[in-house]
C-alpha positions in Angstrom: 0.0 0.0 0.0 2.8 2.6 0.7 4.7 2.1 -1.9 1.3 2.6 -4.5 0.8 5.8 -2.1 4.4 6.9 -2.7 4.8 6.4 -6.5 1.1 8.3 -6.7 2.8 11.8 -4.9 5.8 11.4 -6.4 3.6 11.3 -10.5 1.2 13.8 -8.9 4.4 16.3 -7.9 5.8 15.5 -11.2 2.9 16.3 -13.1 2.1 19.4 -10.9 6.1 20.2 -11.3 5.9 20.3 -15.7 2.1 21.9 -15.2 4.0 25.4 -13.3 6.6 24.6 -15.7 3.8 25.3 -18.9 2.4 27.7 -17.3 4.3 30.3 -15.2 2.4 32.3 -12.7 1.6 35.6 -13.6 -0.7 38.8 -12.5 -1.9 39.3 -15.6 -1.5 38.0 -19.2 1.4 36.3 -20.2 2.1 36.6 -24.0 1.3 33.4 -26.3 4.1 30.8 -27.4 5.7 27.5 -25.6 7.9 26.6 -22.5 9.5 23.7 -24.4 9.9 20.5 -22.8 11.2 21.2 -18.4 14.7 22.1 -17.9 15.4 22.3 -21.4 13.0 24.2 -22.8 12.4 25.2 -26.4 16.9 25.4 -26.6 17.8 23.1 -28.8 14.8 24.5 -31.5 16.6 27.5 -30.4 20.4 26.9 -31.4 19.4 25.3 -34.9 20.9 26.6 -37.8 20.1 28.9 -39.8 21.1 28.6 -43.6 19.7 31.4 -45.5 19.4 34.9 -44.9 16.1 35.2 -43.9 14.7 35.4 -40.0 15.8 32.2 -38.1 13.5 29.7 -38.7 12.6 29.2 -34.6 11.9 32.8 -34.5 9.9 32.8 -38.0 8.2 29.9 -36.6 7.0 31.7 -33.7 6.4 35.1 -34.7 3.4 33.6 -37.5 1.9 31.2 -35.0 2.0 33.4 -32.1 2.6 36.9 -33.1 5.5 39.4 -32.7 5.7 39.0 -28.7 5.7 35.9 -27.5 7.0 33.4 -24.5 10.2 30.8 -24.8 11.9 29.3 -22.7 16.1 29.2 -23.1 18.5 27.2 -21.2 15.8 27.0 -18.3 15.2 30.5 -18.2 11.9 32.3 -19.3 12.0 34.7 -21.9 9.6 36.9 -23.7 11.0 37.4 -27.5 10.0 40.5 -29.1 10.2 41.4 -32.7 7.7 44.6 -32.4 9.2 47.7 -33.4 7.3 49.5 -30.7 8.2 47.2 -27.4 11.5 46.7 -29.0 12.0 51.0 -28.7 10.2 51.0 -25.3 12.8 48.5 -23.9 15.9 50.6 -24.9 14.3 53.8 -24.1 14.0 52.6 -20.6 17.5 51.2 -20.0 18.5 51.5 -16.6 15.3 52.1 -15.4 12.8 49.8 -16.2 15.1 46.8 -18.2 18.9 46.8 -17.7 21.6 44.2 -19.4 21.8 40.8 -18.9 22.7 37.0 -20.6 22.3 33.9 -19.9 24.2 32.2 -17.5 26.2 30.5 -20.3 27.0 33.3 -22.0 28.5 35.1 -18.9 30.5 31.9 -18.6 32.1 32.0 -21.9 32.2 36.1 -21.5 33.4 36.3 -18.0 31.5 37.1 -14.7 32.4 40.4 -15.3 32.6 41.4 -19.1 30.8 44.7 -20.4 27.6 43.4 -20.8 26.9 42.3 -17.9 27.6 45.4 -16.0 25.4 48.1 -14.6 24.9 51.6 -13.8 28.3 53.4 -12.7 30.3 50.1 -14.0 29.3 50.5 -17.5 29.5 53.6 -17.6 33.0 53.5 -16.5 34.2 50.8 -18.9 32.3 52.5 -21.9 34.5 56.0 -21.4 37.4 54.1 -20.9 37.2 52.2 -24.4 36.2 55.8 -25.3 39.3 57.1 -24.6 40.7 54.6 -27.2 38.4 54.6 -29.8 36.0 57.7 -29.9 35.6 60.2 -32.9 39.0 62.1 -32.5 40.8 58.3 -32.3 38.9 57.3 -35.0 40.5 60.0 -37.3 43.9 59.3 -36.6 43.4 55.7 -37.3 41.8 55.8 -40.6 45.5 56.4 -42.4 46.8 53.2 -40.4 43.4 51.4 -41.4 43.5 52.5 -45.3 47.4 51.3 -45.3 46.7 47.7 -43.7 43.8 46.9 -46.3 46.2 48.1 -49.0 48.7 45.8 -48.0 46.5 43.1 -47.3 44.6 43.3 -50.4 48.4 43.8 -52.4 49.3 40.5 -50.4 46.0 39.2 -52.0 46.8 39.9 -55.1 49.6 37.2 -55.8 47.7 34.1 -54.3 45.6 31.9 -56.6 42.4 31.9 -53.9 41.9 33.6 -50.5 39.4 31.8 -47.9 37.8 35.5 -47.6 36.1 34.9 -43.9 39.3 33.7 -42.5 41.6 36.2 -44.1 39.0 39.4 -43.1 39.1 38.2 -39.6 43.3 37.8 -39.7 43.7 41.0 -41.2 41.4 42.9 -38.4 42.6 40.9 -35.1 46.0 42.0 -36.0 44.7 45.6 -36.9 42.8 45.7 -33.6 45.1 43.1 -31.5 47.8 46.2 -32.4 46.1 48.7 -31.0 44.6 47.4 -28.4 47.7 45.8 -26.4 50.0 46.2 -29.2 50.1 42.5 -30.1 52.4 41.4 -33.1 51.6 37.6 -34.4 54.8 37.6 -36.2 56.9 38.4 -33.3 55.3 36.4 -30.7 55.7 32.6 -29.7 52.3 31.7 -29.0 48.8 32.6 -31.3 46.7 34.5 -29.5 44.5 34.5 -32.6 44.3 30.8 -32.1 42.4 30.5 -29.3 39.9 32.9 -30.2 39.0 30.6 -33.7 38.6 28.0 -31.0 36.5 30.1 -28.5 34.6 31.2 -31.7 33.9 27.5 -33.0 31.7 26.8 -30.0 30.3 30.2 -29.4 27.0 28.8 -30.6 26.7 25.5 -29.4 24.7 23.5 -26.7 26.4 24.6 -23.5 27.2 21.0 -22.4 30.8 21.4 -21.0 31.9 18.1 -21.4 35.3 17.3 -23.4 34.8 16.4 -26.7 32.0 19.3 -27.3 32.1 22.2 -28.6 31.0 23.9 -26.1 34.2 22.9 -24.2 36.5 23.9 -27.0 35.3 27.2 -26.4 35.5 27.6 -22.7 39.3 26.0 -23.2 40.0 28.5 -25.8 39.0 31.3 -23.6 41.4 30.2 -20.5 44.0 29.7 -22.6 43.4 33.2 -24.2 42.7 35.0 -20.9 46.2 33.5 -19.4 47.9 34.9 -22.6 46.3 38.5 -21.5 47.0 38.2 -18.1 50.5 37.4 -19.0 50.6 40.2 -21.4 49.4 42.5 -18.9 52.0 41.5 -16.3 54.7 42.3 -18.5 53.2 45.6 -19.8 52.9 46.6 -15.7 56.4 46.1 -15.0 57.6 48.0 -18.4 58.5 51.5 -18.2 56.4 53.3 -21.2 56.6 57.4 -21.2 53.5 58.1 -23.2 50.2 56.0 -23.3 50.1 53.9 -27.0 47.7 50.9 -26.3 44.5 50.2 -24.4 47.0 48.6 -21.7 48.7 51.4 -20.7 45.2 53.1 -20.1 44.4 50.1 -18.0 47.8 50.0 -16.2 47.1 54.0 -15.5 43.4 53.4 -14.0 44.4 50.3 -12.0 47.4 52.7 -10.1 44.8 55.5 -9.0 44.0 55.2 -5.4 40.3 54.2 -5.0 40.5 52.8 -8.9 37.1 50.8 -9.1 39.0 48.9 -11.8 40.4 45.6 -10.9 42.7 43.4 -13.2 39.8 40.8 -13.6 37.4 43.3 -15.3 39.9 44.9 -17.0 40.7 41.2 -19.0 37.3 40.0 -19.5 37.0 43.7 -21.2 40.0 43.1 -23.2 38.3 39.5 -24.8 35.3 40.6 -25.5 36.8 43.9 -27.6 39.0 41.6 -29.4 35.9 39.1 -29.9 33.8 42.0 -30.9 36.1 43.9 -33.1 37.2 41.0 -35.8 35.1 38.3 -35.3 31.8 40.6 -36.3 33.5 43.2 -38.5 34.9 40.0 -41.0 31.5 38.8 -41.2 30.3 42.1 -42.3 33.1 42.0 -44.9 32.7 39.1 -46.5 28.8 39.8 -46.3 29.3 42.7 -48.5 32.1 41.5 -50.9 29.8 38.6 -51.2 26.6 41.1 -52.3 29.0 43.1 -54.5 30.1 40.3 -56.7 26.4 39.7 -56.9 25.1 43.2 -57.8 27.8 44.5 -60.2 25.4 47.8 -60.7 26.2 48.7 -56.9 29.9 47.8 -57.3 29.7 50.3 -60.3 28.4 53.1 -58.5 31.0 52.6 -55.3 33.6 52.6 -58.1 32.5 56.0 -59.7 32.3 57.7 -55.9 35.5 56.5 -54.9 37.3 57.3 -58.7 35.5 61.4 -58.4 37.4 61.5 -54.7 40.3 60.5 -56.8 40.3 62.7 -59.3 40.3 65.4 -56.8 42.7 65.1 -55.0 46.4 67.3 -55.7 48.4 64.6 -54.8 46.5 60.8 -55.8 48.7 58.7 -53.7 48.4 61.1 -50.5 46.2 58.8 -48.1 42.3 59.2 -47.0 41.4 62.1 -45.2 38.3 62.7 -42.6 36.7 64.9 -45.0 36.5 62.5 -48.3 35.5 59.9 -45.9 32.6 62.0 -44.7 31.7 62.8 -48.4 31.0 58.6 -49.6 27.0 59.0 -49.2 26.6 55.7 -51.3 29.2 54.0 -49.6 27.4 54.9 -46.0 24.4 53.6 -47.9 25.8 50.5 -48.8 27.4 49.8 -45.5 23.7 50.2 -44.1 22.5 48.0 -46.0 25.1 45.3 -45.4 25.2 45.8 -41.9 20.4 45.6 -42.5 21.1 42.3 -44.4 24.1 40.4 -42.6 22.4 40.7 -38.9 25.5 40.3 -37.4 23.9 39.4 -33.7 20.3 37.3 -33.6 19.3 38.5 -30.7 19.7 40.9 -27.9 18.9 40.4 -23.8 17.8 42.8 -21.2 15.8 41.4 -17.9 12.9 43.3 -16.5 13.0 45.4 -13.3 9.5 45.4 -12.2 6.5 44.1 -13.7 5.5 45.7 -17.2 2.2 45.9 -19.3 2.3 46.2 -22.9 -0.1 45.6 -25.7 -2.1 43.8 -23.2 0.4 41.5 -22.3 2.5 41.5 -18.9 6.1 40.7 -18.4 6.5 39.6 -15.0 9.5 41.1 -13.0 12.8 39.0 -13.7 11.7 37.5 -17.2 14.4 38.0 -19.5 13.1 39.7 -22.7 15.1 39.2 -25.9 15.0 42.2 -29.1 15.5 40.8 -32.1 17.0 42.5 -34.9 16.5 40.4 -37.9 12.6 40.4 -37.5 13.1 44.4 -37.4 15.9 44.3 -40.2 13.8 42.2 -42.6 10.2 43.0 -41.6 8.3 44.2 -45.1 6.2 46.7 -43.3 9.2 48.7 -42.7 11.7 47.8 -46.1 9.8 47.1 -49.2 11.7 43.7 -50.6 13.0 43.2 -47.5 15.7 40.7 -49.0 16.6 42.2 -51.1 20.3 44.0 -51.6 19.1 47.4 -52.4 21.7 50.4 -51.2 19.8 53.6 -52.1 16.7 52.5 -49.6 19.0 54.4 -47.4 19.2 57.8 -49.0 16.1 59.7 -48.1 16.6 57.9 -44.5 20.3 59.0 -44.1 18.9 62.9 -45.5 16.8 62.8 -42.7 18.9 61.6 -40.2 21.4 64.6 -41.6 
């Protein structure tokens, strides 16, 4: 008898267990979708691949059988995915005060406890002026020489092989533009590839987060370590160097971790480190090979960058002299061709923030701590807002970047 009595509460607390599970307690009105199967949720649907250039196919999915808000549930945690303009403007109109940063527990793994994203308030604030101080407007300027002369030699280099493997060669040529600046890294002078490990983080960036050897997963969380211990070292070094005039984003660090009350600690200052070298290479060669990609398929729009680029030429006193700030300001198509590449390539799927308090919208509620996802392909390919959403058409962007002007 005890034992039927037994296995009936333990089926009863099961089924009452995956019952809370599909259906999350609320005050008012959750929005429509699926909680996926308990503990995993609707993840793996989630981190399917996506092989065209169209919305992801879980979001697609989702967004005609539910709507453009709707209810998931990712790596165990519940989120509300949005892909309406409107609630996506509300959430980052109200950073900070009603939704504020934030990524799942996986990604703050692979990331560090303490990268930029995850940050708050003062914190971010902080770290953003810092990188600032590196690469705002007036840095930009003086970099745009060094930038022209590095994809001149590159492309020179180019030139003499019989085939170039375009992603991989984009994303050498800018980790070693950016590694340079940054903590002024030189491949061909050092004994270990730092470059290495981040292809190997990068492999398993998007992967099932099982960390078990053998996955990809774990290839990524080794390639991190063994990239963050290269840093570390790096930055060791750098701190007992001697340098009279700041050069790199180290010696900025190495300056704000000397102050007295710094609220910069070595930690944070390497997790920010990775995720500006992840950030700056890994979703800049994407872009490139996106557009040289488009441009071999639309040789009216390579035609028209040629004839911009040729007049800026032709003007110039000297032809060799290198770019200036001013001819760079004058490409309107090329601005409207990097707009559209950047529309088209969707270089991040998605983008968190977790609710402060509870919030009504549309009729639906998002309860307090639900995560709530923005995602910028449903915006970015949504033919209510570009007319042939798919297609690669440059000068939709010239009465928007008049206006914006």
């Amino acid at each position: 008898m005890w034992p039927l009595c037994l296995a009936a509460l333990v089926i009863i607390g099961i089924t009452h267990w995956v019952y809370r599970w599909r259906n999350p307690s609320c005050h008012g009105k959750l929005p429509p979708g699926s909680m996926g199967l308990p503990l995993l949720g609707e993840t793996l649907q989630f981190f399917s691949p996506n092989t065209s250039s169209d919305i992801p196919p879980f979001i697609k999915q989702r967004m005609k059988r539910y709507g453009p808000i709707f209810k998931t549930n990712l790596v165990g945690r519940p989120i509300v995915v949005s892909t309406d303009p409107d609630l996506n403007y509300f959430i980052f109109q109200q950073e900070g005060q009603v939704f504020q940063s934030w990524y799942p527990d996986t990604f703050t793994e692979i990331f560090g406890r303490q990268n930029v994203g995850s940050l708050h308030g003062f914190m971010y604030k902080y770290l953003k002026n810092l990188v600032l101080n590196l690469f705002g407007p007036e840095s930009l300027k003086k970099m745009l020489s060094e930038v022209e002369q590095t994809a001149c030699r590159t492309l020179e280099k180019w030139s003499f092989e019989d085939s170039v493997e375009l992603k991989e060669a984009t994303a050498r040529m800018i980790f070693d533009l950016t590694a340079k600046k940054l903590i002024s890294y030189d491949s061909t002078k050092s004994s270990e590839n730092l470059r290495d490990n981040f292809v190997a983080f990068i492999q398993g960036l998007i992967s099932f987060p099982l960390d078990v050897p053998g996955t990809a997963y774990h290839k990524c969380l080794q390639g991190r370590k063994k990239a963050m211990k290269m840093l570390k070292k790096m930055l060791q070094e750098r701190r007992g160097m001697k340098r009279k005039e700041q050069k790199d984003f180290f010696d900025y660090v190495i300056e704000e971790l000397k102050k007295e009350g710094t609220v910069l600690t070595e930690a944070i200052a390497l997790d920010l480190m990775f995720v500006l070298l992840f950030a700056s290479f890994e979703t800049t060669s994407l872009a490139l090979t996106y557009a040289i990609k488009v441009l071999s398929d639309n040789p009216l729009v390579l035609k028209q960058l040629q004839e911009e680029h040729e007049a800026i030429l032709k003007r110039r006193e000297d032809p060799n002299s290198g770019i200036t700030w001013k001819e760079y300001k004058s490409m309107t198509y090329t601005f409207q061709f990097i707009n559209e590449t950047v529309r088209l390539a969707n270089i991040v799927p998605g983008i968190f923030r977790k609710a402060l308090r509870e919030i009504n919208f549309k009729g639906y509620t998002i309860p307090a701590g639900w995560a709530v996802m923005v995602c910028p392909p449903a915006v970015h390919l949504n033919p209510a807002k570009y007319q042939d959403p798919l297609t690669f058409n440059p000068q939709r962007w010239e009465v928007r970047l008049r206006e914006w002007n």
